[in-house]
C-alpha positions as CSV (number, residue, x, y, z in Angstrom):
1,X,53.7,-37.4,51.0
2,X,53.6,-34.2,53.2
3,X,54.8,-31.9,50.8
4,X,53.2,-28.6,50.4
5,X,51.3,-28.3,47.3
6,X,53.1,-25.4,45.8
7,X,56.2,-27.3,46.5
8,X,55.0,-30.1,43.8
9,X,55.6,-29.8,40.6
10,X,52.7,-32.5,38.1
11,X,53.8,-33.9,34.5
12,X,50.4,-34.4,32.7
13,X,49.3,-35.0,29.0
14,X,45.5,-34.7,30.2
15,X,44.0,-31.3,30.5
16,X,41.5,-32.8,33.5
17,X,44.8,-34.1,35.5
18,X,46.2,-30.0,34.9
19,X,42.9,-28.7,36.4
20,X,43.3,-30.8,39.0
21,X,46.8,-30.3,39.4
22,X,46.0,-26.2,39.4
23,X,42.8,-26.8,42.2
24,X,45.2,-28.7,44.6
25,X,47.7,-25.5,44.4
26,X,50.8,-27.1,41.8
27,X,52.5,-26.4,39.5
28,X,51.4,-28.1,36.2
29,X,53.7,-28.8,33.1
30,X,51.5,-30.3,29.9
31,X,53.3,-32.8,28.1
32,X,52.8,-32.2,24.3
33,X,54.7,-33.9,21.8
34,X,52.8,-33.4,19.0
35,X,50.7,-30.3,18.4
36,X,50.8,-27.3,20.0
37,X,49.4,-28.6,23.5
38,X,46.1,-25.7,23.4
39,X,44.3,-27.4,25.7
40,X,46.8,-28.2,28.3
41,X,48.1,-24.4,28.5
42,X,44.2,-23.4,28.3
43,X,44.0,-25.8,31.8
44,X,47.0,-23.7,33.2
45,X,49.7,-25.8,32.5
46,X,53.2,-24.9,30.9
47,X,53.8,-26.7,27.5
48,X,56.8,-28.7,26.8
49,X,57.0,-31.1,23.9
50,X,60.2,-33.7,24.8
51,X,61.0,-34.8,27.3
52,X,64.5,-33.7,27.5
53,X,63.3,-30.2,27.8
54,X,61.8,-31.7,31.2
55,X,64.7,-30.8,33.4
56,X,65.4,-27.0,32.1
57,X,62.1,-26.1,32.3
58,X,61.5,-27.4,36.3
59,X,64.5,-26.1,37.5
60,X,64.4,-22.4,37.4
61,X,60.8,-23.5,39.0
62,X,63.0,-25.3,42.0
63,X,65.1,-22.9,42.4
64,X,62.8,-20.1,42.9
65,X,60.9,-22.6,45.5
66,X,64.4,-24.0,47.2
67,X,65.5,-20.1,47.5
């Protein structure tokens, strides 16, 4: 899509699809509604469990990125 990798950010409940996400040089955010999300965060990802916590948790991410 021709963005650079660090400029993507990748919603995944898989902790294979957050170590690929973390080898191709994004950001990865691990989708965990119920339990604790262990594995994902162990994969490098940042745990959120609903998705309305989705948008306050990328933006200070885009900002930092957009600045």
């Amino acid at each position: 899509m021709g963005f650079e990798p660090k400029r993507c950010v990748v919603v995944e409940d898989a902790a294979p699809g957050v170590r690929a996400a973390r080898a191709a040089g994004m950001q990865a955010f691990g989708y965990a509604p119920e339990g604790t999300g262990d594995r994902l965060a162990a994969a490098g990802a940042r745990i959120f469990s609903s998705m309305a916590e989705l948008p306050e948790t990328v933006d200070p991410l885009r900002r930092r990125v957009v600045s």
